[in-house]
C-alpha positions as CSV (number, residue, x, y, z in Angstrom):
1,X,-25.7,-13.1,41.3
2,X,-23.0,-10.9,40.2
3,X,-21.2,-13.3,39.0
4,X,-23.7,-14.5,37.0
5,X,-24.0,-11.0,35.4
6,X,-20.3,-10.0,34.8
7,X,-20.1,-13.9,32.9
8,X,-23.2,-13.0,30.1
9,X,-21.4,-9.4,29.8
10,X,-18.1,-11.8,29.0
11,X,-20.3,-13.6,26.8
12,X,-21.7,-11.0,25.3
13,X,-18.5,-9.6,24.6
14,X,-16.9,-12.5,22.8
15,X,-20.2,-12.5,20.9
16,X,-19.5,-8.9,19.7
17,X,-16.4,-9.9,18.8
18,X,-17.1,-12.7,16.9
19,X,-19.5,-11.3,14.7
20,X,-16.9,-9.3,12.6
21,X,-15.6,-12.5,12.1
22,X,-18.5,-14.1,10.6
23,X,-19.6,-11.2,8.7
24,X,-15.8,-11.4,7.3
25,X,-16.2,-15.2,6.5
26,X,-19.4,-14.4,5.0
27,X,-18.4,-11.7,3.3
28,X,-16.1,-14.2,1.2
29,X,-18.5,-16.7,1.3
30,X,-20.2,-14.3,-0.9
31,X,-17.1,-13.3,-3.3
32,X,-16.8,-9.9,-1.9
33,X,-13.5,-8.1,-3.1
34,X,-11.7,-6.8,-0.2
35,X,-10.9,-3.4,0.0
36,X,-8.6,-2.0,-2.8
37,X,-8.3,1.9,-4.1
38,X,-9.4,0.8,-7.7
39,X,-10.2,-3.1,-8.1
40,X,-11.1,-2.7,-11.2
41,X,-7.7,-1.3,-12.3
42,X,-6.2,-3.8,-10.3
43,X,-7.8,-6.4,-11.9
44,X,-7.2,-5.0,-15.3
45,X,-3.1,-5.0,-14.6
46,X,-3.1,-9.2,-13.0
47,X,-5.0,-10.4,-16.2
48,X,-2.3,-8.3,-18.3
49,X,0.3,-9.5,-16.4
50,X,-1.0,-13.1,-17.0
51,X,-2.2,-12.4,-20.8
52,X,1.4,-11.3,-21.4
53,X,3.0,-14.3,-19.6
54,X,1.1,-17.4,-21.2
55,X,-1.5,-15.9,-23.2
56,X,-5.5,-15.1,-23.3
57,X,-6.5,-18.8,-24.0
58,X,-4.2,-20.6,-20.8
59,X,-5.3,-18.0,-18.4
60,X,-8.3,-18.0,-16.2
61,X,-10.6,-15.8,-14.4
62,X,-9.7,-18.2,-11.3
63,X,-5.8,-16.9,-11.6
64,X,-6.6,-13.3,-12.0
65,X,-8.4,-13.9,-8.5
66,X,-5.9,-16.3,-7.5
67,X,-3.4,-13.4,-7.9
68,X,-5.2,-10.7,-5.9
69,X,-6.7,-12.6,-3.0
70,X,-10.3,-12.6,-4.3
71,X,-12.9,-15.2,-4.9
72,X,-13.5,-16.3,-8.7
73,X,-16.7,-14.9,-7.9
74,X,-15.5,-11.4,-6.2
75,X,-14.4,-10.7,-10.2
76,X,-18.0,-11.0,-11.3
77,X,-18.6,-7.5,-9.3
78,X,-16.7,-5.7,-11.9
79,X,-16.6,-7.5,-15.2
80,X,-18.9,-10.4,-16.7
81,X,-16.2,-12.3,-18.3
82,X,-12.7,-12.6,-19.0
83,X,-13.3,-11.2,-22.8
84,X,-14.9,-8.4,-21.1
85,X,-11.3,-7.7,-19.3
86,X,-9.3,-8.6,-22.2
87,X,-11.5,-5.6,-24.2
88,X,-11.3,-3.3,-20.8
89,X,-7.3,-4.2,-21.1
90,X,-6.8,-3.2,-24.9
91,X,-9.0,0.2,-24.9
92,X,-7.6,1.1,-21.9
93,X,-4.2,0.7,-23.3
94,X,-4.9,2.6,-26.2
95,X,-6.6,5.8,-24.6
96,X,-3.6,5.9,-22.6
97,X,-1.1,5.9,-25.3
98,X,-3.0,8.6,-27.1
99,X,-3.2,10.5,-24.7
100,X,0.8,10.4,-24.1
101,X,1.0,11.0,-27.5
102,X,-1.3,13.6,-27.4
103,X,0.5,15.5,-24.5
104,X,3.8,15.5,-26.3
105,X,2.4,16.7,-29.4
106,X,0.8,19.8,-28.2
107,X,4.0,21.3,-26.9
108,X,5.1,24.4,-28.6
109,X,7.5,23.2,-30.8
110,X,9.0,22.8,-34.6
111,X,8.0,19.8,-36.3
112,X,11.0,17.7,-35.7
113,X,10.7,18.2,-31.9
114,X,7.1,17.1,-31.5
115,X,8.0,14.1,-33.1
116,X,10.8,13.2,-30.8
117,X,8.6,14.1,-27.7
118,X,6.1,11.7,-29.4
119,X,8.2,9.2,-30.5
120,X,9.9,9.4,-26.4
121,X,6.0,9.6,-24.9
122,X,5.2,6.3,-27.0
123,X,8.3,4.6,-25.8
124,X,8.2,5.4,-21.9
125,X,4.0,4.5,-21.9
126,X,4.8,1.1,-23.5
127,X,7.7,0.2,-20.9
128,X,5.6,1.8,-18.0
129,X,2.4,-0.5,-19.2
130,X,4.2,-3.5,-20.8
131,X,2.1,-6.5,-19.7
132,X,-1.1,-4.1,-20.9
133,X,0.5,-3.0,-24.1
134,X,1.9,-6.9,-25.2
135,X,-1.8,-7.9,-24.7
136,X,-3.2,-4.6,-26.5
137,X,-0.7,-5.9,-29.4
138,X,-1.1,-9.3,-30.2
139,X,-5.1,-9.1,-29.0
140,X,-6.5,-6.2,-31.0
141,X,-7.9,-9.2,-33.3
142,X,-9.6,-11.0,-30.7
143,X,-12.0,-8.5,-29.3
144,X,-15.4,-8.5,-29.2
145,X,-17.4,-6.2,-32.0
146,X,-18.6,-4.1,-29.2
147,X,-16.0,-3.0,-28.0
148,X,-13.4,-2.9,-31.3
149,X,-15.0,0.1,-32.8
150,X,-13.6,2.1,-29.5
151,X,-10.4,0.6,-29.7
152,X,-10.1,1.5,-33.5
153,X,-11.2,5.0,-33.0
154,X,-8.5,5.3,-30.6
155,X,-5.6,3.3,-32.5
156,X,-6.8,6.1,-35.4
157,X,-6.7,9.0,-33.4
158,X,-3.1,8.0,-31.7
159,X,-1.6,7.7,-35.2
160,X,-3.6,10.5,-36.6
161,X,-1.1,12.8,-34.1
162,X,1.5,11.4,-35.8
163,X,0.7,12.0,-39.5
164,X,0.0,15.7,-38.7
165,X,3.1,16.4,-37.1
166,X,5.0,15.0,-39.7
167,X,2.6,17.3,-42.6
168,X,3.4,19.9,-40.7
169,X,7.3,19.3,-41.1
170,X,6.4,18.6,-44.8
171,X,4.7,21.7,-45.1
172,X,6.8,24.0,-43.5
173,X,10.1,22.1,-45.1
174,X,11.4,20.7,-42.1
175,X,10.9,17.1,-43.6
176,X,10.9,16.2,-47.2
177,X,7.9,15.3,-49.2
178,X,6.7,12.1,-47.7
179,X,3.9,10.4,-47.5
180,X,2.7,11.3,-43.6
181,X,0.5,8.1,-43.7
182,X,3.7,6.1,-44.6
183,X,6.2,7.1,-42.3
184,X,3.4,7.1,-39.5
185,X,3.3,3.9,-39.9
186,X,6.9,2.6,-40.0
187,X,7.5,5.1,-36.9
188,X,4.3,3.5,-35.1
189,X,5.6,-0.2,-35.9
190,X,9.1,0.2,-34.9
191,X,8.3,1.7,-31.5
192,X,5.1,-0.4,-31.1
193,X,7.4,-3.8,-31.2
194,X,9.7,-2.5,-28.5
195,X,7.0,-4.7,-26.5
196,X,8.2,-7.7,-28.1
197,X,11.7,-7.3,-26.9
198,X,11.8,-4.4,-24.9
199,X,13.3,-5.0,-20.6
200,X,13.5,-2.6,-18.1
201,X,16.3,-3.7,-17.1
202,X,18.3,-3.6,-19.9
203,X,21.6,-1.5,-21.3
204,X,19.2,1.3,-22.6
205,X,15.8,3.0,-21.1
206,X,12.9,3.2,-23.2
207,X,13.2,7.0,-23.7
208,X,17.4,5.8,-25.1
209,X,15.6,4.1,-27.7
210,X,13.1,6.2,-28.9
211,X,15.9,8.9,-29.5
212,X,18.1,6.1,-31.7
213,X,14.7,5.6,-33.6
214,X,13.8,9.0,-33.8
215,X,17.6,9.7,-35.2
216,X,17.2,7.5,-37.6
217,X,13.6,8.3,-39.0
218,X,14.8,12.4,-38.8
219,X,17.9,11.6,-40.8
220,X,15.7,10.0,-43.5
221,X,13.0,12.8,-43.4
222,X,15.5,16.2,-43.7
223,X,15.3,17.7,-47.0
224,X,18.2,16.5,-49.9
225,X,20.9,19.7,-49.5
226,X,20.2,21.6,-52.5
């Protein structure tokens, strides 16, 4: 008899045991993520890292999960479709950069040194985020209307930082009299292609060239020696 009873407590056992199993098998089964600190972030940074690598049109919901362990379906908890991530990607992108920019900007500082922290802030965010910033750059055209209008108010409001710093080195004569909306511009495109060419690895840090830029956008802005 006591046999009997100590072999359905063994039983019982390796049932208890088992379960966790199943419910783990299920649990995939069912396409649910495992457990990450932020799986939606995380998702976000494998489809930029694929969007950079071969593009928005070759990639697939299916690699993104590939990538992080999941089920196709475990993505479906967080976003509806890979143009929803591709959006998610670009405004996140953006808000960041602003708000580097933004940072820099509100130092106490002449004119000419809010623009390098800027110019230096823009650099570093772009090699710290380059898979997300490559897609934010040659994707800004394929987003969805709900989401561009975001995206543009934050594009604006990044390079509206810009334009006032550089008024208020026109206005207090740090910087000749230039067009702020102009040289915003050329300053935003020469750093924003860094992503284009831009490695890590290579002879100079992101901050090294922002400072060469910055050199030579300064040297054209200060005032002709009277």
């Amino acid at each position: 008899m006591r046999k009997k009873v100590v072999a359905r407590a063994d039983d019982a056992q390796s049932e208890a045991v088992a379960l966790p199993a199943e419910a783990a098998r299920a649990d995939r089964r069912l396409g649910r993520p495992p457990l990450l600190t932020d799986p939606r972030a995380e998702i976000l940074q494998q489809a930029a890292r694929l969007f950079a690598a071969q593009g928005y049109a070759e990639s697939s919901l299916a690699q993104v999960a590939a990538a992080m362990n999941y089920s196709k379906g475990a993505i479906y908890n967080y976003f509806a479709s890979k143009q929803e991530i591709y959006d998610a990607i670009i405004v996140a992108t953006l808000r960041g950069l602003h708000e580097a920019g933004l940072a820099a900007a509100e130092a106490e500082a002449p004119p000419p040194e809010r623009l390098k922290r800027f110019m230096i802030a823009h650099a570093c965010y772009l090699a710290e985020n380059s898979d997300a910033f490559l897609t934010m750059l040659v994707g800004f055209s394929g987003m969805s209307d709900a989401q561009r209008a975001d995206a543009l108010r934050l594009r604006d409001a990044h390079e509206g930082v810009l334009r006032a710093i550089i008024a208020s080195g026109v206005a207090d004569g740090s910087f000749r009299g230039v067009e702020p909306a102009v040289v915003g511009r050329a300053v935003l495109s020469m750093l924003s292609w860094m992503a284009r060419w831009f490695r890590a690895d290579g002879e100079k840090s992101a901050q090294d060239v922002a400072l060469d830029y910055y050199d030579l956008i300064v040297r054209g802005l200060r005032p002709a020696e009277a």
